[in-house]
C-alpha positions in Angstrom: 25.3 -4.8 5.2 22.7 -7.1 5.3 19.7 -6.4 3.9 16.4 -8.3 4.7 13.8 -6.8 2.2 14.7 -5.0 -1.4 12.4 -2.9 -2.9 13.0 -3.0 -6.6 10.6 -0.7 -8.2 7.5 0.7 -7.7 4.8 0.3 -9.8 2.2 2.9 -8.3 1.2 5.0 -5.6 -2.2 6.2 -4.9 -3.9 8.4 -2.7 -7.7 7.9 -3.3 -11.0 9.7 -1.9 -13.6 8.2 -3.1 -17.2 8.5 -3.1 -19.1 6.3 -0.3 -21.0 3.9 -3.4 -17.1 3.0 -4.9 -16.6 -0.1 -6.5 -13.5 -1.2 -7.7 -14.5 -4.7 -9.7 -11.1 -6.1 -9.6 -7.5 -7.6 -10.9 -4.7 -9.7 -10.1 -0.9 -8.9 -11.1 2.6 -10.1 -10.6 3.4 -7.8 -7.5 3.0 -7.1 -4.2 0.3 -4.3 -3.3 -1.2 -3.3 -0.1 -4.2 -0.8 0.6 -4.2 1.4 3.6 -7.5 3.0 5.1 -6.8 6.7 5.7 -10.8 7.2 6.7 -13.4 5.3 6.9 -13.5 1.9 6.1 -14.1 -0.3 3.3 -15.1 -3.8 2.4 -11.9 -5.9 0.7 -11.9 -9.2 -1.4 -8.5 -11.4 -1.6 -9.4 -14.1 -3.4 -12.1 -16.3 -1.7 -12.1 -14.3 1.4 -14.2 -11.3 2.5 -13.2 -8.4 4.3 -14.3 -4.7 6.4 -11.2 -2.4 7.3 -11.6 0.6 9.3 -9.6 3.6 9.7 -5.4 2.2 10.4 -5.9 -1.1 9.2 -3.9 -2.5 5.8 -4.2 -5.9 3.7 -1.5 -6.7 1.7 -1.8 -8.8 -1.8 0.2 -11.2 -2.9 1.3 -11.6 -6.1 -1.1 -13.4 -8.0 -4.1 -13.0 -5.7 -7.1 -11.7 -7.3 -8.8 -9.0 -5.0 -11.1 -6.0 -5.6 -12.3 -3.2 -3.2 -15.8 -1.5 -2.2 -17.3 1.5 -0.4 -19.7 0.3 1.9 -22.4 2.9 1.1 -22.4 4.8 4.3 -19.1 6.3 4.3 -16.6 7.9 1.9 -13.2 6.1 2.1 -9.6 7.6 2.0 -7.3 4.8 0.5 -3.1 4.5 0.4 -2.5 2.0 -2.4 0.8 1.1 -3.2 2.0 -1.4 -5.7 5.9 -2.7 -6.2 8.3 -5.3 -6.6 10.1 -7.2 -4.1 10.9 -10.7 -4.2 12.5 -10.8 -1.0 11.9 -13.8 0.9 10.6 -11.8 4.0 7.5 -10.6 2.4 6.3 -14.1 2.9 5.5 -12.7 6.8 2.3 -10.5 5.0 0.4 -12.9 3.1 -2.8 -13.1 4.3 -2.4 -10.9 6.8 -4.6 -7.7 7.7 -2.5 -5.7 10.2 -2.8 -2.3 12.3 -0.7 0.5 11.3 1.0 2.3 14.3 2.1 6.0 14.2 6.3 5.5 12.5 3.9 3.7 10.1 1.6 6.5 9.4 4.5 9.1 9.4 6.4 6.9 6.5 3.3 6.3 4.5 2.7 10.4 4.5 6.4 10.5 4.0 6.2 8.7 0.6 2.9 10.5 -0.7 5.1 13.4 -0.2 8.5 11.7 -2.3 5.8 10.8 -4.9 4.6 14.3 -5.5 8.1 15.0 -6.0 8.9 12.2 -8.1 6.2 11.4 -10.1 3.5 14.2 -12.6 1.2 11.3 -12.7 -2.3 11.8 -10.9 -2.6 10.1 -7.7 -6.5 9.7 -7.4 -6.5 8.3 -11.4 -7.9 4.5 -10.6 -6.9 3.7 -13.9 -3.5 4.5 -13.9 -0.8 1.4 -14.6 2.5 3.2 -14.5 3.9 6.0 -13.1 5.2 9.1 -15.3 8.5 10.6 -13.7 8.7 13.9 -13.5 11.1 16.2 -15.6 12.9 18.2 -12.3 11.8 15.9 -9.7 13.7 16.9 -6.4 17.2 15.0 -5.7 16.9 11.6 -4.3 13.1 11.5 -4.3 12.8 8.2 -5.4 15.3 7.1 -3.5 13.4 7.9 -0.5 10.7 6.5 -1.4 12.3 3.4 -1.8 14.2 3.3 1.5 10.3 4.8 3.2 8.6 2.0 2.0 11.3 -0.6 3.5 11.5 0.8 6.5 7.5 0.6 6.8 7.6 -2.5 5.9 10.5 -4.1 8.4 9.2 -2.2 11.0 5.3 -4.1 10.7 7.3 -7.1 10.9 9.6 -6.5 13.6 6.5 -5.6 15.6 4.7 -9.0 14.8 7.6 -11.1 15.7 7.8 -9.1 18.8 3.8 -9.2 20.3 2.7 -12.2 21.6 0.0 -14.9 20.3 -3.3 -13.9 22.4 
């Protein structure tokens, strides 16, 4: 079977609320990450470039880009972040991008917040966390799941941008 994108670990998953004055100052790593805006909106760096995603919008990060995240005083954000490993030659299609999540989306992001709770006794809301901790009697194939979720999401965002046309 040909496979187009392979997920080969995760590094974190997060599920944040945070207050409407959050700042997140910033870092730069070795991996893919991308930040989903559950509610409310919030104000992105990558790199050099500035900017505001509302509620269903996601930004992914390259490896190596530097980028940092604020609340933009007014509203308290609800933030997906998930970071992992794939060098597959596909992810090329979301650098630089900022893209719309439709509802198959929405249903495999709550799909793998639900694996990781399964999967994983580390806190999901900890900013500060670098690794996750597996947990001891985590339910069969958790993990798994996550990792097939996550490729799914992510072949389905680019089926539908090679499908829409330019406006």
């Amino acid at each position: 079977l040909k496979e187009e994108l392979i997920i080969k670990k995760i590094v974190t998953i997060h599920y944040f609320e945070y207050a409407k004055d959050y700042v997140f100052e910033g870092e730069t790593h070795d991996f893919w990450e991308f930040l989903v805006v559950d509610k409310g909106e919030v104000e992105v760096m990558a790199d050099l470039n500035g900017y505001r995603l509302k509620q269903g919008e996601i930004i992914f990060h390259k490896p190596g880009e530097f980028h940092n995240v604020w609340a933009n005083g007014k509203v308290a954000p609800n933030l997906i972040v998930i970071a992992f490993e794939c060098k597959s030659p596909s992810m090329r299609y979301f650098e630089n991008k900022i893209l719309t999540i439709s509802d198959i989306e929405k249903n495999l992001l709550a799909s793998i917040i639900r694996e990781a709770k399964e999967a994983f006794s580390s806190p999901m809301d900890d900013p500060s966390l670098k690794k996750l901790e597996k947990r001891q009697n985590s339910v069969f194939g958790c993990e798994q799941l996550i990792k097939t979720y996550l490729e799914q999401m992510l072949i389905y965002m680019i089926r539908k941008g090679k499908n829409s046309s330019p406006a």
